[in-house]
Phi, psi and omega in degrees: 000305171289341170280000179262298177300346188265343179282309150000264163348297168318290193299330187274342160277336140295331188273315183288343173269334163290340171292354199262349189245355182224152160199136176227137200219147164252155193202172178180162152214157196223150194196114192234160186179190195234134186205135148279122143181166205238138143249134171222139174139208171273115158119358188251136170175086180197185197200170186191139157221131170197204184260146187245176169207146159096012188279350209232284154293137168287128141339133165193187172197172181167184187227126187218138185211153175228138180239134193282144173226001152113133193073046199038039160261159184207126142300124183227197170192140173221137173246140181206102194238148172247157197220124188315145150266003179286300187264307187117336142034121143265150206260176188043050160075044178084003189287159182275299161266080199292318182307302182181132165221097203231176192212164162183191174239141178170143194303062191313310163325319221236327210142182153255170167208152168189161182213153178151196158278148167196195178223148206307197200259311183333278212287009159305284206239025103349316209274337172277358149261000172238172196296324186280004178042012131126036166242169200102082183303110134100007197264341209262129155335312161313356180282313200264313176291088179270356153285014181242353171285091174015047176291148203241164163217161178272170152070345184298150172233141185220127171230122178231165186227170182298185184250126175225100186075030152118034160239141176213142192222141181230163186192126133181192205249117190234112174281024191171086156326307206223066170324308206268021169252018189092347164277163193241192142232076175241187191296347163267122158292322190271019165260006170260169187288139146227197210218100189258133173225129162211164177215144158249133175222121148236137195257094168208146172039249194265351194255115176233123170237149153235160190214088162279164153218140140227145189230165179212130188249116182279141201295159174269021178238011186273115171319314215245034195264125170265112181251038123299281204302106160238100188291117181224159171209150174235141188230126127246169191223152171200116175235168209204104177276131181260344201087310200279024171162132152280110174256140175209208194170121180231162177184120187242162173226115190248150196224129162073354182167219189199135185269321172222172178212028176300315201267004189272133173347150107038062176089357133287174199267009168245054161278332160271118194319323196250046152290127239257320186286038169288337207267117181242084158293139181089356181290159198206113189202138134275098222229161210191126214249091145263182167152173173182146186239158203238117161306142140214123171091214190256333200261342207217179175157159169308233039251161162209164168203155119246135176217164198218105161242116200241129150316135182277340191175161169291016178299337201257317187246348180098005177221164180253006194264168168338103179259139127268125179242170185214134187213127168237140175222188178192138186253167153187130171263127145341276157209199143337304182226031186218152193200148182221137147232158181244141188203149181225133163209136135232180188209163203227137199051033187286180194050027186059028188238121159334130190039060155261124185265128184207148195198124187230161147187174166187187176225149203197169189221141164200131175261139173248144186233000000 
């Protein structure tokens, strides 16, 4: 009877120092609504209301664990697939973790390291700067920064290191963005696209400076690759908490292309995010961010943005003009891990195609679990 309690004892003082060196948690959210919206203009002229998801958040679920290896090292990991929440669906292109799938290492001294899919330093440190939080159909900074519209690459090695007296800097490398667009991790690295990412941010108190680059090296074995075009943006960003308003302010510079076009209409030639005729040699678009958002109460805030994104020449959509948008949204919590919003955006000459119109706009509901 005491070698049975005392063997207990054991296993249960053992099974407790592994939990305390290990840990793996699931976690997920889900954000679902009724959402509207009309293109209006030449070759356009249609309009939708259902249900939308994923507007304030993308829908997921997912696993993230860490194991202690001793000297303050950690082994870690995260899996994360995302999913219509309309249908059950998977989002990002049918992938089981679409969202992010990675393995590393890491430091409180030294850093993080890691490999797998993830999304670039743009969509890292973009997003706390603008109001809309690079969320939002067509309301989110990324329509003009498009390397910050939560772009993902397959294939990355990322190394960030801590924030140290309020400055963080991340850099890395994707030999093959996209398997599931036809690139390989085959016997030529150069015949897949890859992907240099980097960002600085300094972070201390009510004060956010960001600084990104991103570039995409188009494959040599793709026909249809303009391999003259090597597309890059350089983004700063700059926001400021006053507490009674949050102010923020961006300015991207895009070179040779595009990085995603999931928010452009329909049937223009960036509508597919991974569509090839991203790589534009000689394209040019400037693009330019204000906005800010005002807490009410404890539960609730504001938002707003305007943007201006001016184009160099018609390479990319077949028109030069102007695009502008105008976006108001508003949060209220609930509680802790349920939130309800509402948001409106339009915009005038989107995707650069003259008089085109596009005016989006719902209400959702969202849980974090």
């Amino acid at each position: 009877m005491k070698k049975s309690l005392l063997t207990a004892a054991l296993l249960a003082s053992f099974a407790g120092g592994a939990q305390a060196e290990t840990s793996v948690t699931l976690y997920g959210l889900i954000d679902t609504g009724i959402g509207y919206n009309k293109v209006d203009g030449p070759g356009y002229d249609g309009s939708r209301i259902g249900m939308i998801n994923g507007f304030q958040s993308g829908s997921r679920w997912g696993l993230r664990g860490t194991e202690d290896l001793g000297d303050g090292l950690r082994a870690i990991f995260q899996l994360e697939s995302g999913f219509d929440s309309g249908n059950g669906n998977r989002f990002q292109g049918g992938r089981l973790f679409g969202r992010q799938a990675t393995i590393g290492l890491a430091n409180d001294s030294w850093g993080i390291l890691e490999f797998g899919r993830q999304t670039n330093m743009a969509s890292k440190y973009l997003p706390d700067i603008d109001p809309f939080y690079t969320s939002f159909l067509q309301a989110n900074m990324g329509v003009g920064a498009s390397a910050g519209n939560t772009t993902r690459w397959d294939n990355m090695v990322m190394y960030r290191t801590p924030s140290v007296s309020g400055f963080e800097f991340g850099v890395g490398y994707s030999f093959s963005v996209d398997d599931n667009n036809g690139d390989q991790t085959g016997f030529r690295t150069a015949d897949n696209t890859r992907g240099i990412t980097a960002g600085l941010r300094y972070l201390n108190g009510p004060l956010n400076i960001t600084l990104t680059y991103d570039q995409l090296n188009g494959s040599n074995s793709s026909a249809t690759v303009d391999t003259d075009a090597t597309p890059r943006q350089y983004t700063v960003g700059l926001a400021y908490d006053f507490s009674v308003v949050k102010l923020a302010a961006s300015y991207a510079r895009t070179t040779d292309g595009w990085f995603t076009g999931e928010d452009l209409p329909a049937g223009t030639p960036f509508s597919n995010e991974l569509g090839t005729n991203r790589f534009v040699d000689g394209f040019r678009a400037n693009a330019y961010m204000v906005g800010g958002t005002v807490p009410i109460g404890g539960a609730s805030s504001v938002f707003a943005s305007w943007q201006r994104i001016d184009p160099s020449n018609d390479r990319l959509t077949g028109d030069d003009a102007t695009t502008n948008i105008w976006s108001l949204g508003y949060t209220y919590d609930l509680s802790k891990r349920t939130d309800m919003y509402v948001f409106g955006s339009y915009a005038k000459d989107y995707a650069f195609i003259d008089d085109l119109k596009s005016t989006s706009g719902g209400i959702g509901l969202r849980h974090r679990f």
